[in-house]
N, C-alpha and C positions, 0 to 999 in steps of 0.2 A: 193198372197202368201198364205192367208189363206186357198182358195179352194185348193193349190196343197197338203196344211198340211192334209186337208180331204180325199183328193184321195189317199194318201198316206195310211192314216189312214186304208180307203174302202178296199183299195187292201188287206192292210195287216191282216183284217177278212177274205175276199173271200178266199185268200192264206190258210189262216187256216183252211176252212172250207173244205175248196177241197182235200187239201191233209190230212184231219183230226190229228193235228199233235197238242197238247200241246205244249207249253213253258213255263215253269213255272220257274219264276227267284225267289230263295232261296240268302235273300241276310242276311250277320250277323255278328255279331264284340264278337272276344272273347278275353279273356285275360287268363283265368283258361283251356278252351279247351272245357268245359262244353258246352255253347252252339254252338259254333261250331259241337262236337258231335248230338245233337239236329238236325242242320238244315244239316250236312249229312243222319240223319237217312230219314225227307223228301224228300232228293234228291233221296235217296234207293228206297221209295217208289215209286215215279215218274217216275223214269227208270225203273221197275218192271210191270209199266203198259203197254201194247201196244200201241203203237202209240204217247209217249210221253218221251218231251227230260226236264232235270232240267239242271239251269245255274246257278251254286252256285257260287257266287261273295262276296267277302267281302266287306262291306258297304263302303268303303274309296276306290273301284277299280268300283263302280257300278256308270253309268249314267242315265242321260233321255231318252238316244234311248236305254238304256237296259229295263229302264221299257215302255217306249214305246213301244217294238217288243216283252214282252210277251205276255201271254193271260193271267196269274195271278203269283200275286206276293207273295211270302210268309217272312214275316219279324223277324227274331229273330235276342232278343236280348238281356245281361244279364240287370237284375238291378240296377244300382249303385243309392245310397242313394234314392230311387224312382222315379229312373229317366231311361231313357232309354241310354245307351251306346251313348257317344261325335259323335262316327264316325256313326252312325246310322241317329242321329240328323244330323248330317253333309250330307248324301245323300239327307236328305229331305230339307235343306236349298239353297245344291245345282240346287235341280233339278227344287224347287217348279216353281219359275218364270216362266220358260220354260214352262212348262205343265199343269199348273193350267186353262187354256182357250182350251187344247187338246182334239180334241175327240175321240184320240186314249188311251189316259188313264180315259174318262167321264165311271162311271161305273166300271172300273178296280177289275174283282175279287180278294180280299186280305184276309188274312188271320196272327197272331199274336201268336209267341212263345215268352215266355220270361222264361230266367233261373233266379231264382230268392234265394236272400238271406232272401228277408223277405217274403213279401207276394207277391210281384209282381203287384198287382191292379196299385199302382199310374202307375209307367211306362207302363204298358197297357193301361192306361188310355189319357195320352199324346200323343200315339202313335197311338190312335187310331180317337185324335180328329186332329192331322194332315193329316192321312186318310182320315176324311170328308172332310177337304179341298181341296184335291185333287179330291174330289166326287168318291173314289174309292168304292168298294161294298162290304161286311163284307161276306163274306160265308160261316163263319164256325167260331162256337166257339173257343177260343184263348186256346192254353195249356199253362200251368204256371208251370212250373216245379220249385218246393219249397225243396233245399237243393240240395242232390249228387243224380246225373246221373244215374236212375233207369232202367233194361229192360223193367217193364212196360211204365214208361213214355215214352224210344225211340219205342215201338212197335209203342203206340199214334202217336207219330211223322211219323213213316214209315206209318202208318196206314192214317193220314193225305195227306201225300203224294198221296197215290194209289186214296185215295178218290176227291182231288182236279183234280189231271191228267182226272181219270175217267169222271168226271164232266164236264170239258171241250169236252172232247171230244165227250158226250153227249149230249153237248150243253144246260146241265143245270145251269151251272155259264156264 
């Protein structure tokens, strides 16, 4: 069973590789709309790039074969009392079991939004130490966006976008 989890795994880098093609799953739980806005501006980015597709899922509709079948994962999500959003926690309690021994998510390029009321640190901090559990791979410093939804912050975001797709596809993440 486990060798066919690999093969699976195998194929589904050759597949990538071949037809050079991104997936980047954009997944994230809003209540205000705030970062929602946020993790469409990276899916802009990612569709903006050639050769790559973004799967923006809200954290409560996202599974294991979702993060399984990308190539990187991008995580936003707002603050509440420094903590990271219930439904965010929720995909990662769901999926851990499953994938924690995967060598389809071993390595996993990630990356971390968070809309934030205060400072944003603690729940980036939580969210990133569930992360290493998963032994996924940090690629790129985290935006924290501190208060209302700025052009320059969403440019960051679109800007993250293009850069992640990119990356992939160059086979530097």
């Amino acid at each position: 069973m486990l060798w066919q989890e690999k093969h699976r795994a195998c194929a589904a880098v050759v597949k990538r590789i071949l037809f050079a093609m991104a997936e980047i799953l954009v997944v994230f739980h809003s209540q205000t709309g705030n970062t929602k806005k946020l993790a469409r501006a990276v899916v802009s980015g990612v569709e903006e790039t050639e050769n790559a597709h973004a799967m923006l899922k809200h954290a409560s509709d996202a599974t294991a074969r979702d993060i399984k079948g990308c190539s990187a994962i991008v995580v936003c999500s707002p603050e509440y009392f420094g903590y990271m959003a219930g439904a965010v926690k929720d995909l990662f309690d769901r999926t851990y079991e499953e994938l924690k021994d995967d060598a389809a998510v071993y390595k996993k390029p990630y990356c971390v939004i968070i809309s934030a009321g205060n400072d944003g640190t603690l729940a980036l901090a939580h969210i990133e130490r569930i992360c290493t559990g998963y032994r996924f791979k940090k690629i790129q410093h985290p935006i924290i966006c501190k208060g209302p939804v700025t052009e320059e912050i969403l440019t960051k975001c679109f800007d993250l976008g293009m850069t992640i797709a990119e990356g992939i596809n160059a086979g530097i993440f």
